[in-house]
Every structure is written in C-alpha cells, then in structure tokens.
C-alpha positions as CSV (number, residue, x, y, z in Angstrom):
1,X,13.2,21.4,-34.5
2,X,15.7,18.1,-35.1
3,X,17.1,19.6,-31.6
4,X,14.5,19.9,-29.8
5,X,12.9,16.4,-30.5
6,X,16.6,15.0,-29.4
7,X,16.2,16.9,-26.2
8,X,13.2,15.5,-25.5
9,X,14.1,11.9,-26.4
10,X,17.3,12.5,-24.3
11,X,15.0,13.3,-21.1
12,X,12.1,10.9,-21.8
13,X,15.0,8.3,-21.9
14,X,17.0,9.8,-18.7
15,X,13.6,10.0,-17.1
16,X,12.5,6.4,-17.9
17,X,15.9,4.8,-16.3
18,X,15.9,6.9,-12.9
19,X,12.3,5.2,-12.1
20,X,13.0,1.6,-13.3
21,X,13.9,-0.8,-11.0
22,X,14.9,-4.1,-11.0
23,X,12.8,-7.2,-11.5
24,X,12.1,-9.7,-9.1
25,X,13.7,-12.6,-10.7
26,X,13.2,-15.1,-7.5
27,X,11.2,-18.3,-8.1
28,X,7.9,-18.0,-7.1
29,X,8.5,-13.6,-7.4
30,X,7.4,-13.1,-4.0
31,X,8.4,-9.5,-3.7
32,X,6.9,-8.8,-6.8
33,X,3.6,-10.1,-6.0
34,X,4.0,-8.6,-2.3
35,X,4.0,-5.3,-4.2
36,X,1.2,-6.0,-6.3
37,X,-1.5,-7.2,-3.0
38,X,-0.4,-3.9,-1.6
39,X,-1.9,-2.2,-4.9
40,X,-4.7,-4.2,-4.7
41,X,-5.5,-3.4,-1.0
42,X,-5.2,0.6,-1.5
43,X,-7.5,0.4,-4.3
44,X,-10.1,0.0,-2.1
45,X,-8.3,1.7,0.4
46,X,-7.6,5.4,-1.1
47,X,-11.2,5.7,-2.8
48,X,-12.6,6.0,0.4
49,X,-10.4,8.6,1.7
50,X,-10.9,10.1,-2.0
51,X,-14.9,10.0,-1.2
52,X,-14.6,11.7,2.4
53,X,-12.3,14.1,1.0
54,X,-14.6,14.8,-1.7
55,X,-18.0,15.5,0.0
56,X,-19.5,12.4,-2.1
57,X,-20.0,10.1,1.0
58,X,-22.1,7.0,-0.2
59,X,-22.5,4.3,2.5
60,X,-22.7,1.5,-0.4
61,X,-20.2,2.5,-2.0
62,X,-18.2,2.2,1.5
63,X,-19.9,-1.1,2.1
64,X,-18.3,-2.0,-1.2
65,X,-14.7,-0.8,-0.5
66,X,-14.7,-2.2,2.9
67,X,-15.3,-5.8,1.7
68,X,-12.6,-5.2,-0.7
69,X,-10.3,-4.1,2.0
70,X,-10.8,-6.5,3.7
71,X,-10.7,-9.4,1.3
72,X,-7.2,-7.6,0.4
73,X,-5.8,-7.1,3.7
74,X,-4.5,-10.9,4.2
75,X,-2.6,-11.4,0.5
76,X,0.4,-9.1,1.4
77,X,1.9,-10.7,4.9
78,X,1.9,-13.9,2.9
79,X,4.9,-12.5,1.2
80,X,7.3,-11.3,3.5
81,X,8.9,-14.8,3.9
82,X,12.7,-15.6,4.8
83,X,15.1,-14.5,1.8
84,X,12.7,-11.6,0.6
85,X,14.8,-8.4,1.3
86,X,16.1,-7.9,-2.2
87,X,15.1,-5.2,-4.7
88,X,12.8,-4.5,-5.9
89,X,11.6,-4.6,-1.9
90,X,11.2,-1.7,-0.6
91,X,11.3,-3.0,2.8
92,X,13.8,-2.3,5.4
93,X,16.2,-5.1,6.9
94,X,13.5,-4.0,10.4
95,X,10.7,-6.1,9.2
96,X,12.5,-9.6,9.4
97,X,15.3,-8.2,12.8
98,X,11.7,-7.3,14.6
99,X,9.2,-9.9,13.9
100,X,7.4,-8.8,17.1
101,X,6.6,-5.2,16.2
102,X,6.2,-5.4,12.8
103,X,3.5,-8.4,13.7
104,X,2.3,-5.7,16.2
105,X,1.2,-3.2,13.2
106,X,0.5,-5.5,11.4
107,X,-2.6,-6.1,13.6
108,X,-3.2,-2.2,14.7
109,X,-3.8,-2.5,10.6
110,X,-6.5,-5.3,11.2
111,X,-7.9,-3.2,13.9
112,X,-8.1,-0.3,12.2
113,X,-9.6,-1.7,9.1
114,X,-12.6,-3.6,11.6
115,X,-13.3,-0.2,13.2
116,X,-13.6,1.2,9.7
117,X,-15.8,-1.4,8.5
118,X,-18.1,-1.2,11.7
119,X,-18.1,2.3,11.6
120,X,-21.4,3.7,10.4
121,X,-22.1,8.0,10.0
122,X,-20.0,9.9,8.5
123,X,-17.9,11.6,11.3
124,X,-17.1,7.8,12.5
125,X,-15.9,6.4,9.0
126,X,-14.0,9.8,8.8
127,X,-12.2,9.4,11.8
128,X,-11.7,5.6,11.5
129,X,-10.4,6.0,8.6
130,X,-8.0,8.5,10.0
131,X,-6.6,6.0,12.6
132,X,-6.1,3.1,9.2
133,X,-4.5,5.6,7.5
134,X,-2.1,6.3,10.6
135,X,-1.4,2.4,11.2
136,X,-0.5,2.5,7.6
137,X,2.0,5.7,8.1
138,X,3.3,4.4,11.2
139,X,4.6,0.9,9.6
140,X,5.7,2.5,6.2
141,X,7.9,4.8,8.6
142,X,9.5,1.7,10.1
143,X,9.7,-0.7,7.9
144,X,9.2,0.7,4.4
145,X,12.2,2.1,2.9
C-alpha cells in the first residue's frame, strides 16, 4: 500500500512540473495579465457556444454574454506591447514581425463579435458565432504558439 501511495505521489509530482510554467516576473506582468483578459473574454465567450450547443438558447442570457464580450474584447491588445515575447507568452515572434495582419484579425474579431451581438434568432447567433469562433482559430493558428 506504502508503494502504491509513492507511485502516486511520484506522478502527481511528475504531473504537476510538466504543466507549470514560468512566472511573468516583468514590472507591470504584462503577459501575465494579457493571459488573464483572454480568460476573462472567453468566459463570456464559450457559454454561449455552450448554450447553442446545448439546445438551452436564452436570448437574455445572450444579451448578457454579449455585453460581457464586448466589455472584454478591448483589455487583451493592451498587452502585447514592445518587449512582451517572453514565457510564459504563448505568442509567436509573428505578432510583433507582422503588425499589419495581426492588427487585421484583430479587427475580423471586432467584426465578428458586432455581428454576434446584432444577431438576433437562433440560426443567426449560431452562425455568427461560428464566424467569432473562426477569427479566433485563424489568429491562434498564426500567432498563438
């Protein structure tokens, strides 16, 4: 039994150091509070895809979420300064060598997340929030590591 609790231990512990990462040590922590407006932004985000997925479509509830969204959209850019690429970022080197594109989804984000909130009926929030979710894929691909 003595065994079998040190196995344990001995794989909690492995575990536990494979999915630490550093801390953002920087004055001011920019990365780390980068990181933690992107959490803030999918918690409105994902419930919403949670309540199309789920048949439980409310549209005040979605009024809800989509003021939250977008009263979190803004925080993260604010972050991505000069002198930010360092772990814990997860950002590739692309976001500060192309300035233009990453600007460019930036805004298909913005857009998306209008034509969400504006969207109104079911099939229309469904397939606006389709095209957030695929501004959101299509920057993580590039510049999300």
């Amino acid at each position: 039994m003595q065994r079998l609790i040190s196995l344990a231990a001995l794989v909690l512990f492995t575990l536990s150091a494979c999915n630490s990462s550093p801390e953002d040590d920087r004055p001011g922590q920019p990365v780390k509070h980068r990181q933690e407006a992107f959490k803030v932004l999918l918690r409105a985000f994902e419930p919403i895809g949670t309540m199309l997925h789920d048949e439980s479509f409310d549209a005040e509830r979605l009024a809800s979420l989509n003021t939250a969204l977008a009263q979190a959209r803004e925080a993260p850019w604010a972050y991505f300064g000069p002198d930010t690429d360092y772990p814990p970022s997860k950002s590739r080197p692309e976001v500060w060598s192309q300035p233009e594109r990453f600007e460019a989804e930036r805004q298909r984000f913005f857009a998306a997340t209008d034509a969400l909130a504006a969207a109104t009926g079911r099939e229309a929030v469904e397939a606006a929030y389709r095209e957030a979710r695929a501004s959101c894929k299509t920057c993580h691909d590039a510049f999300r590591r």
